[in-house]
N, CA, C, O and CB atoms as a CASP TS submission, in Angstrom:
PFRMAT TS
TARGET T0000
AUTHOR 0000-0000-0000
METHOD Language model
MODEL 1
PARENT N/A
ATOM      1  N   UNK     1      62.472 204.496 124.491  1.00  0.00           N
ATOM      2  CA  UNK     1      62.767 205.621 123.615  1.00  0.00           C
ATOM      3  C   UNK     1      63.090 205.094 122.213  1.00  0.00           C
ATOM      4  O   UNK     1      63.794 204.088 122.133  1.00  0.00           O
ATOM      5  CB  UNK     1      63.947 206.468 124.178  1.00  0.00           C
ATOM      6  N   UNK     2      62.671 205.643 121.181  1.00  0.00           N
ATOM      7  CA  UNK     2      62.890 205.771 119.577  1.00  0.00           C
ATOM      8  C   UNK     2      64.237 205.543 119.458  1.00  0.00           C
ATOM      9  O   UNK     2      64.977 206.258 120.134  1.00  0.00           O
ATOM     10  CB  UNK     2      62.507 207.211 118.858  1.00  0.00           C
ATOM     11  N   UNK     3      64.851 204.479 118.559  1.00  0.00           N
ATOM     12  CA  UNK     3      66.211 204.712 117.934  1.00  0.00           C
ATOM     13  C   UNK     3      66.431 205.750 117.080  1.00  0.00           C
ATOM     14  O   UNK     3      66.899 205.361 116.010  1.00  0.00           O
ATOM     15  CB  UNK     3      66.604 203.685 117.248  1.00  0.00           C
ATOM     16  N   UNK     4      66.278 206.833 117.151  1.00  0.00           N
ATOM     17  CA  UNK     4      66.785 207.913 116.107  1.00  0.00           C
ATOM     18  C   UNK     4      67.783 208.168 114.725  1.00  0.00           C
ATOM     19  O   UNK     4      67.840 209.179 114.025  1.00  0.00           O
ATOM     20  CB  UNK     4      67.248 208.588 116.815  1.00  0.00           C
ATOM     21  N   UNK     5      68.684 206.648 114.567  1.00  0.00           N
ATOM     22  CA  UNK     5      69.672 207.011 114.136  1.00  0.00           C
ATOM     23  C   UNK     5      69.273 206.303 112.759  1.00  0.00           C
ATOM     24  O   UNK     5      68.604 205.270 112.739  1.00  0.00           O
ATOM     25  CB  UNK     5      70.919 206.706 114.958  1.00  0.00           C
ATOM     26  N   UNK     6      69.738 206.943 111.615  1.00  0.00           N
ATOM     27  CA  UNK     6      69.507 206.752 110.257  1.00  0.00           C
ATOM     28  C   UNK     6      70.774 207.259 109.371  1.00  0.00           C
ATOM     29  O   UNK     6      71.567 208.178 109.574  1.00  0.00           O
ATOM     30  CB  UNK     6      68.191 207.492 109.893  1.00  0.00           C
ATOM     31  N   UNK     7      70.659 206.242 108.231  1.00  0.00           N
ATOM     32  CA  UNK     7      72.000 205.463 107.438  1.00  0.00           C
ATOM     33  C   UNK     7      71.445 205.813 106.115  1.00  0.00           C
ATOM     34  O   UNK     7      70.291 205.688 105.706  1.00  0.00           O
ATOM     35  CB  UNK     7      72.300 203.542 107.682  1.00  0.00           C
ATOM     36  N   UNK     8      72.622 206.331 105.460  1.00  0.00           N
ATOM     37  CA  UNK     8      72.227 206.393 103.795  1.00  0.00           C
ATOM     38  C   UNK     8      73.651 205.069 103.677  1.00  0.00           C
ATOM     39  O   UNK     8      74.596 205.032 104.466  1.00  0.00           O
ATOM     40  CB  UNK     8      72.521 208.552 102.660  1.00  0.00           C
ATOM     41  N   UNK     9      73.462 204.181 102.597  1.00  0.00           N
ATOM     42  CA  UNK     9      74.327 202.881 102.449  1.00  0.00           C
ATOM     43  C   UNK     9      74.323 202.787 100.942  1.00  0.00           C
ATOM     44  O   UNK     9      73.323 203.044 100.272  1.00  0.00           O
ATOM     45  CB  UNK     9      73.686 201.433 103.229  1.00  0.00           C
ATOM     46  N   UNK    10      75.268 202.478 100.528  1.00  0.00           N
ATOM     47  CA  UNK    10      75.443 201.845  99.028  1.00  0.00           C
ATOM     48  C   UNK    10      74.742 200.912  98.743  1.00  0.00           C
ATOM     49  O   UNK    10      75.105 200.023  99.513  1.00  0.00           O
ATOM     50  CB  UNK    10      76.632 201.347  98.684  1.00  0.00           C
ATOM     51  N   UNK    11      73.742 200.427  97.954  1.00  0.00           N
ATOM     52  CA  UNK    11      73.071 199.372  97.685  1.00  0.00           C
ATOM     53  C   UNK    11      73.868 198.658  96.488  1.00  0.00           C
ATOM     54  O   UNK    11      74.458 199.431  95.733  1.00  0.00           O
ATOM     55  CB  UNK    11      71.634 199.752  97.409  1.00  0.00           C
ATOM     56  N   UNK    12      73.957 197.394  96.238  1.00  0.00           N
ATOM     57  CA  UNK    12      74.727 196.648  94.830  1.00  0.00           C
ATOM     58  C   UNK    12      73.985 197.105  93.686  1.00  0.00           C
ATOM     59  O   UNK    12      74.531 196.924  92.597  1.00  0.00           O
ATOM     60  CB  UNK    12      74.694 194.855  94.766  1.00  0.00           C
ATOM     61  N   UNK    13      72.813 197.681  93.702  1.00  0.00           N
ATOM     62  CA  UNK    13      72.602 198.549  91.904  1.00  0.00           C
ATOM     63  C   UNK    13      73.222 199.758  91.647  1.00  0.00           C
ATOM     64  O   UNK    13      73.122 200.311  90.552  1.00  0.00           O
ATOM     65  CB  UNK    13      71.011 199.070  91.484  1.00  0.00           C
ATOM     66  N   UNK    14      74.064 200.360  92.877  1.00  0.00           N
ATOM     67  CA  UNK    14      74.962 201.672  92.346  1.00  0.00           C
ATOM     68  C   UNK    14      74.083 202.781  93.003  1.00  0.00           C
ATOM     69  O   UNK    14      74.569 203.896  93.194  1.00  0.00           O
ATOM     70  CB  UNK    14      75.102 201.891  90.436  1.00  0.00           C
ATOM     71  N   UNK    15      72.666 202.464  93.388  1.00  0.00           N
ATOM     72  CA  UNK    15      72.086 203.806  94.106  1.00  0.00           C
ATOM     73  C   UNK    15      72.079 203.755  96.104  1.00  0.00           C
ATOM     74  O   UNK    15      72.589 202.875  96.798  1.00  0.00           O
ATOM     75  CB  UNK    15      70.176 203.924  93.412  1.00  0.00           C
ATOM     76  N   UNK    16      71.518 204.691  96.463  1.00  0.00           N
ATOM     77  CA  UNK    16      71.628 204.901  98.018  1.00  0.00           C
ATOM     78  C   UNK    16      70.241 204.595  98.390  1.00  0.00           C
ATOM     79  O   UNK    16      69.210 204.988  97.844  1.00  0.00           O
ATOM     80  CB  UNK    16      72.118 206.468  98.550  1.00  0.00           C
ATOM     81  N   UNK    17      70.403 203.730  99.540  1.00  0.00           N
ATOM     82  CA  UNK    17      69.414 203.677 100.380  1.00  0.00           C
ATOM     83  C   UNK    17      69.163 204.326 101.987  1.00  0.00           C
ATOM     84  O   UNK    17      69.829 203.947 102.950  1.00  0.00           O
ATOM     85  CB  UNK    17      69.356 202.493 100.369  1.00  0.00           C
ATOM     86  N   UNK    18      68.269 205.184 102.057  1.00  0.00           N
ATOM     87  CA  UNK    18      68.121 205.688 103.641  1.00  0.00           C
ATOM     88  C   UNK    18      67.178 204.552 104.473  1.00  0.00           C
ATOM     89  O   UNK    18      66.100 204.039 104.173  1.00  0.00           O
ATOM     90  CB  UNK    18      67.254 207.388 103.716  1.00  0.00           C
ATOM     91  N   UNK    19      67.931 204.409 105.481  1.00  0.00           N
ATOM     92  CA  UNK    19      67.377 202.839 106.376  1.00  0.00           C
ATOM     93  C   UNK    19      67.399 203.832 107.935  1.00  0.00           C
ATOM     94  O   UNK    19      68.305 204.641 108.137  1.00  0.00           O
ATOM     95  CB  UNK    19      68.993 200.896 106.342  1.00  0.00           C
ATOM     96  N   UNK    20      66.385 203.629 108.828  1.00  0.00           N
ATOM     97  CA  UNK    20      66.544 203.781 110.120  1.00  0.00           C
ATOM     98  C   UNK    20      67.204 202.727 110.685  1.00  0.00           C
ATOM     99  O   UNK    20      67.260 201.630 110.129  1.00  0.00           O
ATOM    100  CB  UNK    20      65.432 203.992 110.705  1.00  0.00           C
ATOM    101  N   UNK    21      67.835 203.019 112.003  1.00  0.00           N
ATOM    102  CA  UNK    21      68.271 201.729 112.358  1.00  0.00           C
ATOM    103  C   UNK    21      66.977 200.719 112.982  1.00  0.00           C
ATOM    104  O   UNK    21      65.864 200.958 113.449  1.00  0.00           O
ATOM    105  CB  UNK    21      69.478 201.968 113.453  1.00  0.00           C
ATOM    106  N   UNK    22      67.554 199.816 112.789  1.00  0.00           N
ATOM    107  CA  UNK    22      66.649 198.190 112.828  1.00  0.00           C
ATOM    108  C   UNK    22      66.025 197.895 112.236  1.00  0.00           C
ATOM    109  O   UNK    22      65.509 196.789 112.392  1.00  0.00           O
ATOM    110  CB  UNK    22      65.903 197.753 113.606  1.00  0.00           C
ATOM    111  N   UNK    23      65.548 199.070 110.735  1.00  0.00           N
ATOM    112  CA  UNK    23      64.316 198.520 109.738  1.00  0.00           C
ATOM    113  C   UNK    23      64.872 197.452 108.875  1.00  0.00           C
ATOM    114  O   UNK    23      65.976 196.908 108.858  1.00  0.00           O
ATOM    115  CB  UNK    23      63.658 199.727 108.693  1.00  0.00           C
ATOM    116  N   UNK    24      63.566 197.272 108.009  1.00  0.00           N
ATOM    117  CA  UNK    24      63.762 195.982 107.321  1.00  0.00           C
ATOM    118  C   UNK    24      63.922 196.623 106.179  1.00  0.00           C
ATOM    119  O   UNK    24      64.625 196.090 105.321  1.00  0.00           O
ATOM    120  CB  UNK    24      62.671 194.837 107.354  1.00  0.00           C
ATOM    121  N   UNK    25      63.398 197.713 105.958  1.00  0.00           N
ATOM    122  CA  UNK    25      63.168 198.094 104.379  1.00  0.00           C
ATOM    123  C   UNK    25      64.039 199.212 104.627  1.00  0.00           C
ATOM    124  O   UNK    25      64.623 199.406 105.694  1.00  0.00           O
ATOM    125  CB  UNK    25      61.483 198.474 103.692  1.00  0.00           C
ATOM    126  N   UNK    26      64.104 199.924 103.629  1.00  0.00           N
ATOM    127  CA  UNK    26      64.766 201.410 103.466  1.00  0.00           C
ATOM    128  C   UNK    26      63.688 202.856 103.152  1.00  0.00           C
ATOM    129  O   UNK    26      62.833 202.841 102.268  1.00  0.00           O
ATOM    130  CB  UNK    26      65.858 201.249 102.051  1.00  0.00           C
ATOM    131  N   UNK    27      63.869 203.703 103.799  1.00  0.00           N
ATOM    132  CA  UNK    27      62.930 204.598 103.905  1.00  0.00           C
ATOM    133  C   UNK    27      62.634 205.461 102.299  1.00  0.00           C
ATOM    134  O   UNK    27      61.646 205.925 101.729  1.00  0.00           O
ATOM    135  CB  UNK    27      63.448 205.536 105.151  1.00  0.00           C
ATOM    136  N   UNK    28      64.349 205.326 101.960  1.00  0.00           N
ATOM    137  CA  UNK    28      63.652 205.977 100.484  1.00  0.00           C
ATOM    138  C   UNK    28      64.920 205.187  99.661  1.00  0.00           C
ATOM    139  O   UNK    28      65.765 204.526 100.265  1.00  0.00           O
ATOM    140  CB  UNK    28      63.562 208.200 100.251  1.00  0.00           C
ATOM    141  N   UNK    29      64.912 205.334  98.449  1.00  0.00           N
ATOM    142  CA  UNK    29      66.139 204.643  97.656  1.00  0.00           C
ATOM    143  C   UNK    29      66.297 206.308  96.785  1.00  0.00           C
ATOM    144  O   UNK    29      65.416 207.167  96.743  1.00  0.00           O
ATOM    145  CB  UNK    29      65.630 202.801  96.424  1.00  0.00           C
ATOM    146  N   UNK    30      67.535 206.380  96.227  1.00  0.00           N
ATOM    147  CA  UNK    30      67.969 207.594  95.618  1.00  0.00           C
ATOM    148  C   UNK    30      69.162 207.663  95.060  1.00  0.00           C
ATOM    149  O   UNK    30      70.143 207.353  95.735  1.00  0.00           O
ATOM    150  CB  UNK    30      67.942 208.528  96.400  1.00  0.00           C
ATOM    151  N   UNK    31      69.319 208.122  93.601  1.00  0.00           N
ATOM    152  CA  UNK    31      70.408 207.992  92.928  1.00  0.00           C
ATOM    153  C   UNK    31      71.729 208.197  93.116  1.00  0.00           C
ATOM    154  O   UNK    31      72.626 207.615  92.505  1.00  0.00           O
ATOM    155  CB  UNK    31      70.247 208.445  92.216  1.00  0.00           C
ATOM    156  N   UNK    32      71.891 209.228  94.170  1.00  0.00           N
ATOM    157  CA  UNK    32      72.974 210.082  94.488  1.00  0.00           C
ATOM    158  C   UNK    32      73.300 210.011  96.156  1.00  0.00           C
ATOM    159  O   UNK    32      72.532 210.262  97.084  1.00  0.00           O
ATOM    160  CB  UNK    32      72.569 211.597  93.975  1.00  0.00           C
ATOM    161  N   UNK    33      74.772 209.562  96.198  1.00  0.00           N
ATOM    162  CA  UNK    33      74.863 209.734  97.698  1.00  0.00           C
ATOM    163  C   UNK    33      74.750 211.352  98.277  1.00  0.00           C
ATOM    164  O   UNK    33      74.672 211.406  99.504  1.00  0.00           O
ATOM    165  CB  UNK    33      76.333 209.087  98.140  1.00  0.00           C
ATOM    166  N   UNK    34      74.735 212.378  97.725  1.00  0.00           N
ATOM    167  CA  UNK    34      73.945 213.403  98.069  1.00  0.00           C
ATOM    168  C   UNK    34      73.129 213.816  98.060  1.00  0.00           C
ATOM    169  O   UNK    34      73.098 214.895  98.653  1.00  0.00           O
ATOM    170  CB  UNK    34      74.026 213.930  97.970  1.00  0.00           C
ATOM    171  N   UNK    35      72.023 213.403  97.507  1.00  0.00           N
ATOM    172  CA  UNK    35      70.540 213.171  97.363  1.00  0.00           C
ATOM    173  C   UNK    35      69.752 212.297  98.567  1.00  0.00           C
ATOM    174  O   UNK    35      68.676 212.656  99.044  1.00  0.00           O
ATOM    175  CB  UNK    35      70.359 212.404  95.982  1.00  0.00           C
ATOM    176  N   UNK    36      70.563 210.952  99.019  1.00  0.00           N
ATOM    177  CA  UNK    36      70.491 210.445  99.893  1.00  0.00           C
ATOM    178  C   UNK    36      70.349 211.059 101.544  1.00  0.00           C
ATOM    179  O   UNK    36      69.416 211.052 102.346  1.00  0.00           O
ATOM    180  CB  UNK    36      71.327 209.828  99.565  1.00  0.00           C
ATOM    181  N   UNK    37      71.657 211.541 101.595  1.00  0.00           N
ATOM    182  CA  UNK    37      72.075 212.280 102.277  1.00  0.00           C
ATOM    183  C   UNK    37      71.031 213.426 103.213  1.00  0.00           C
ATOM    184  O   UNK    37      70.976 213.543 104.437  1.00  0.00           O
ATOM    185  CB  UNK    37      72.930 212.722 101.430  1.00  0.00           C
ATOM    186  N   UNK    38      70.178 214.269 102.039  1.00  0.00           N
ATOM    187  CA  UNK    38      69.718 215.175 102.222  1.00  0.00           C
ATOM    188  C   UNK    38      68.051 214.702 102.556  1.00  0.00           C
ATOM    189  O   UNK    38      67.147 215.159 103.256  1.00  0.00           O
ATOM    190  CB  UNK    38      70.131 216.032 101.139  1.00  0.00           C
ATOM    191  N   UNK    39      68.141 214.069 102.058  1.00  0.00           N
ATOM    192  CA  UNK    39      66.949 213.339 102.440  1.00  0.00           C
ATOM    193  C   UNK    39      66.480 212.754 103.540  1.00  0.00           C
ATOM    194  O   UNK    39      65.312 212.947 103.878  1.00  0.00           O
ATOM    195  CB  UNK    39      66.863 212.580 101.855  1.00  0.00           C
ATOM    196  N   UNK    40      67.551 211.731 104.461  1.00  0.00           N
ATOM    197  CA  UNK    40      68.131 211.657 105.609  1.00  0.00           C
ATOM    198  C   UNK    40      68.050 212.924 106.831  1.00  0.00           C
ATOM    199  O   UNK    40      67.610 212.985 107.979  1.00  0.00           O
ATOM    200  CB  UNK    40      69.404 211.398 105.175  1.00  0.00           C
ATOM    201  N   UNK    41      68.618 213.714 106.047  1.00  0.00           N
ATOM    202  CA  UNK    41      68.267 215.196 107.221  1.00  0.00           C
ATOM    203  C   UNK    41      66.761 215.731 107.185  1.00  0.00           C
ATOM    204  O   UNK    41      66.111 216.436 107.957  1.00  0.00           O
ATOM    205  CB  UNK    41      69.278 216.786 106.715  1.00  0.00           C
ATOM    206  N   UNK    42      66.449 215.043 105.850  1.00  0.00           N
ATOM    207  CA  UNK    42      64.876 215.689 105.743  1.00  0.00           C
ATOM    208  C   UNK    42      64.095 214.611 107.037  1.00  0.00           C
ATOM    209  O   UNK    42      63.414 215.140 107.915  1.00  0.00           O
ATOM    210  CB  UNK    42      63.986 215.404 103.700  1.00  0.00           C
ATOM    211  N   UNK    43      64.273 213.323 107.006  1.00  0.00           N
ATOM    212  CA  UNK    43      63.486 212.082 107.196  1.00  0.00           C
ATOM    213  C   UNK    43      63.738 212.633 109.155  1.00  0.00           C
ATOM    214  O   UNK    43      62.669 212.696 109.764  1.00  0.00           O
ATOM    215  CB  UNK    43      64.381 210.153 106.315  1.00  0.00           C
ATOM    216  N   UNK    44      64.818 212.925 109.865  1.00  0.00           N
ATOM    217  CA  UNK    44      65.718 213.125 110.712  1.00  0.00           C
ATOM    218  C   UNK    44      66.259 214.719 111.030  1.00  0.00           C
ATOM    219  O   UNK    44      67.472 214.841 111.207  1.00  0.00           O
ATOM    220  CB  UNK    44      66.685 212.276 110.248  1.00  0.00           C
ATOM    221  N   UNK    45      65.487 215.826 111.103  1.00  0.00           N
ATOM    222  CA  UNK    45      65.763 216.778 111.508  1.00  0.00           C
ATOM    223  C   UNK    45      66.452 216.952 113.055  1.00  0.00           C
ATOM    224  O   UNK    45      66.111 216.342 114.068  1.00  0.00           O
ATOM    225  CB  UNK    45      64.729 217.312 111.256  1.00  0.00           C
ATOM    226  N   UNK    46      67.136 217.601 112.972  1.00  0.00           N
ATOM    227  CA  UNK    46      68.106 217.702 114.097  1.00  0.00           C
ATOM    228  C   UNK    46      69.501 216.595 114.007  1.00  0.00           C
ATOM    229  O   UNK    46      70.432 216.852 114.770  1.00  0.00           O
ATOM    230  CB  UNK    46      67.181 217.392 115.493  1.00  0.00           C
ATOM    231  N   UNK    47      69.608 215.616 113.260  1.00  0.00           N
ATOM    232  CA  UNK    47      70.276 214.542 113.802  1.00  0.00           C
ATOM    233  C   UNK    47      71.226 214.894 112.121  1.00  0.00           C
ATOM    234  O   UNK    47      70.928 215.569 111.137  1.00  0.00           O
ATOM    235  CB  UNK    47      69.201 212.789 114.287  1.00  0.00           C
ATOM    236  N   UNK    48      72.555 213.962 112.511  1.00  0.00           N
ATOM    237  CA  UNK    48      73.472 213.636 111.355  1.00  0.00           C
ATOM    238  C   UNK    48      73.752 212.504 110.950  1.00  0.00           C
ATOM    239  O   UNK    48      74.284 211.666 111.678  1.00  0.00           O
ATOM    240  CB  UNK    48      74.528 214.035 111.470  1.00  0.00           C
ATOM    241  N   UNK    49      73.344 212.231 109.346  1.00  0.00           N
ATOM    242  CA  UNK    49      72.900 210.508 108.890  1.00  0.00           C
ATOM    243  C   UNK    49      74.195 209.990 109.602  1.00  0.00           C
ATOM    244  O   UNK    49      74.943 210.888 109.987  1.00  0.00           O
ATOM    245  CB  UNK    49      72.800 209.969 106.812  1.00  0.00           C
ATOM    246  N   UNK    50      74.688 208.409 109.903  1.00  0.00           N
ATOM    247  CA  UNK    50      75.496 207.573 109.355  1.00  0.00           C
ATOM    248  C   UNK    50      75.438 207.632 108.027  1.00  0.00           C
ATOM    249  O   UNK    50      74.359 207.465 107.458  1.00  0.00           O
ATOM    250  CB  UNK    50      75.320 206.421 109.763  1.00  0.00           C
ATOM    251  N   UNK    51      76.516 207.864 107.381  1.00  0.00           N
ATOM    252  CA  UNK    51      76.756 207.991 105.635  1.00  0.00           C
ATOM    253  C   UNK    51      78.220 206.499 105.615  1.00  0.00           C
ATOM    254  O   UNK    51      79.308 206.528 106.190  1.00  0.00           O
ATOM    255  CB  UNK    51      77.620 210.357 104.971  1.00  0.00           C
ATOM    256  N   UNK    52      77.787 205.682 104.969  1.00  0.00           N
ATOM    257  CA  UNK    52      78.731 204.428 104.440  1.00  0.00           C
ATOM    258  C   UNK    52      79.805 204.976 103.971  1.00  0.00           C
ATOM    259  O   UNK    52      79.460 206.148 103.821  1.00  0.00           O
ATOM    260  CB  UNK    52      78.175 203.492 103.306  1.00  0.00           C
ATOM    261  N   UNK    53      81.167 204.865 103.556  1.00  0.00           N
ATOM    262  CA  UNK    53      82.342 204.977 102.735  1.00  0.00           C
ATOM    263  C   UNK    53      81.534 204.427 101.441  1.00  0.00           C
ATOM    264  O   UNK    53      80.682 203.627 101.055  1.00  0.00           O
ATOM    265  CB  UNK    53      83.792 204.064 103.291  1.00  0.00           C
ATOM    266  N   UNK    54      82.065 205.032 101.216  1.00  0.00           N
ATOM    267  CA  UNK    54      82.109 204.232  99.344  1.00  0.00           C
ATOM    268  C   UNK    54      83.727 204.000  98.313  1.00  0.00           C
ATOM    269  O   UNK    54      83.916 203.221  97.378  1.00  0.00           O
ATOM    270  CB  UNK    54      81.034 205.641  98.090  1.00  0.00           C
ATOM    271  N   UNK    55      84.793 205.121  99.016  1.00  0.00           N
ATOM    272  CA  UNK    55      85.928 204.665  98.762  1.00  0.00           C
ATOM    273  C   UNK    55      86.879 204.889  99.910  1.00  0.00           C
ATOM    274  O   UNK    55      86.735 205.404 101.019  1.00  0.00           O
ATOM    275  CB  UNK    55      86.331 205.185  97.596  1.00  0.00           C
ATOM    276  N   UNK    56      88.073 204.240  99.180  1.00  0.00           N
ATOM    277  CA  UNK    56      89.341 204.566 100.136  1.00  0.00           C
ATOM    278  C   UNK    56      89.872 206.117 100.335  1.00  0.00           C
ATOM    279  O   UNK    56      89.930 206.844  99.343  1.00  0.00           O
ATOM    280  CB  UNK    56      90.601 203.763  99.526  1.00  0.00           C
ATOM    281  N   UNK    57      90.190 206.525 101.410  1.00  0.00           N
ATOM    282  CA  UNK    57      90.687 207.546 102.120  1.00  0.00           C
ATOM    283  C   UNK    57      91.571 207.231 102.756  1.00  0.00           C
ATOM    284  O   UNK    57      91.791 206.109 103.212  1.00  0.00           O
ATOM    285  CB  UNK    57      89.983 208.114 102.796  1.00  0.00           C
ATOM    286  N   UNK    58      92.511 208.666 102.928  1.00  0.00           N
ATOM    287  CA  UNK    58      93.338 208.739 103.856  1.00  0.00           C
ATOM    288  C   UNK    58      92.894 208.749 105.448  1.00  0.00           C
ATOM    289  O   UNK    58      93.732 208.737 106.350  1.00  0.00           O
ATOM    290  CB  UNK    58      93.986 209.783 103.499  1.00  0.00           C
ATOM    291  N   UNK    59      91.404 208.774 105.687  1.00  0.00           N
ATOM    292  CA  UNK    59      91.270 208.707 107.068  1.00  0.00           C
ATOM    293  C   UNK    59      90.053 207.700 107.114  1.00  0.00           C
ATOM    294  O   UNK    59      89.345 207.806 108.115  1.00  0.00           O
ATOM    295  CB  UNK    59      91.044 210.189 107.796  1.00  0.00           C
ATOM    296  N   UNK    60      89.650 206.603 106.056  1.00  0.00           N
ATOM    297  CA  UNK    60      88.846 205.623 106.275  1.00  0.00           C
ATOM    298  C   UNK    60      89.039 204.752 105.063  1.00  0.00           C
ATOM    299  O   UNK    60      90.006 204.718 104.301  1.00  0.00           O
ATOM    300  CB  UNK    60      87.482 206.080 106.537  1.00  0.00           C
ATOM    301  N   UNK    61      87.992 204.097 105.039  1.00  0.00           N
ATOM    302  CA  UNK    61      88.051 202.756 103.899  1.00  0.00           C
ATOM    303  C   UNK    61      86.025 202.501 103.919  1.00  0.00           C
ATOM    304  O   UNK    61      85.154 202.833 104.723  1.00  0.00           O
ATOM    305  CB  UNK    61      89.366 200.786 104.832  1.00  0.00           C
ATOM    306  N   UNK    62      86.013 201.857 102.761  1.00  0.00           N
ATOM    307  CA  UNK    62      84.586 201.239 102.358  1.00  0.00           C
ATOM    308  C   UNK    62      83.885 200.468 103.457  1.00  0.00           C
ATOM    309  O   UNK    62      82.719 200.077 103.423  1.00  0.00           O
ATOM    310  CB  UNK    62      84.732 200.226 101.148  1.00  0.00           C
ATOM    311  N   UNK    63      84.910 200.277 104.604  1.00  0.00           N
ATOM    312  CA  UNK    63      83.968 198.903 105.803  1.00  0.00           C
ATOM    313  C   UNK    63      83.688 200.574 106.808  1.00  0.00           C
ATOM    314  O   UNK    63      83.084 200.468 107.875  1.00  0.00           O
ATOM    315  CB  UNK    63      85.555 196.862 107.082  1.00  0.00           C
ATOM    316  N   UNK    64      84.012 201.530 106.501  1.00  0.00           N
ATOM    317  CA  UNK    64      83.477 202.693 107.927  1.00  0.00           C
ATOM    318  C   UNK    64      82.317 203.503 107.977  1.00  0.00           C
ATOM    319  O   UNK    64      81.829 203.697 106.863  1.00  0.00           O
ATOM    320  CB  UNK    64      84.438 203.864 108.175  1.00  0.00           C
ATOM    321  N   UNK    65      81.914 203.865 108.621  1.00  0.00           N
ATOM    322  CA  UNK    65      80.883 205.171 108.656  1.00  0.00           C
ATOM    323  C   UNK    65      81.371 206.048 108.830  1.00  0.00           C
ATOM    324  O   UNK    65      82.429 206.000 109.459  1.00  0.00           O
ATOM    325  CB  UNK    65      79.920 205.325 109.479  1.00  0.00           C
ATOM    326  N   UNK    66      80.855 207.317 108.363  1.00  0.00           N
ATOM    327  CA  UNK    66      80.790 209.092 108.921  1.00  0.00           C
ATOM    328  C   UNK    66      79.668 209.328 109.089  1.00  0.00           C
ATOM    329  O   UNK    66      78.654 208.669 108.862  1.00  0.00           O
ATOM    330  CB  UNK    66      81.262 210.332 107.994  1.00  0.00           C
ATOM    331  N   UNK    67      79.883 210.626 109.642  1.00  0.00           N
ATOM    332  CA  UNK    67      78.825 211.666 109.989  1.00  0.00           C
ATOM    333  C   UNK    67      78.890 212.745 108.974  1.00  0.00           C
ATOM    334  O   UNK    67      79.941 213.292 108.641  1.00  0.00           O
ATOM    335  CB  UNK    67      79.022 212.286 111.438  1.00  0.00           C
ATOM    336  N   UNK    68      77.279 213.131 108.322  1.00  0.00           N
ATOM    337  CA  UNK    68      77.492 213.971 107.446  1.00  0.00           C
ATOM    338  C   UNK    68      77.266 215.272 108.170  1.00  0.00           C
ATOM    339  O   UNK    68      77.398 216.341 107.573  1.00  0.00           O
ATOM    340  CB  UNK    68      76.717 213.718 106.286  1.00  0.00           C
TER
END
């Protein structure tokens, strides 16, 4: 069966990358972690990205994932 699961991630130039899991490349690159995001649901209908932290929270930090 297909790994289904797909990641929008902070890249070090400041924009988002959507990656399936185990690829090598990233499916799309995009300025905005909500742009990312949505894109992700586009790439992945039915499913909810892994979305990276990007800052500190009261209920995570930059090393966690969510669900958007």
């Amino acid at each position: 069966m297909k790994d289904k699961r797909i990641y929008v991630e902070r890249r070090d130039e400041g924009d988002y990358a959507v990656r399936r899991a185990n690829s090598e490349r990233a499916s799309d690159v995009l300025p905005t972690q909500r742009e990312a995001i949505e894109r992700a649901k586009e790439l992945s209908p039915g499913s909810r990205p892994h979305v990276e932290r990007v800052r500190n929270t009261n209920i995570g930090s930059p090393d966690k994932w969510r669900k958007a």
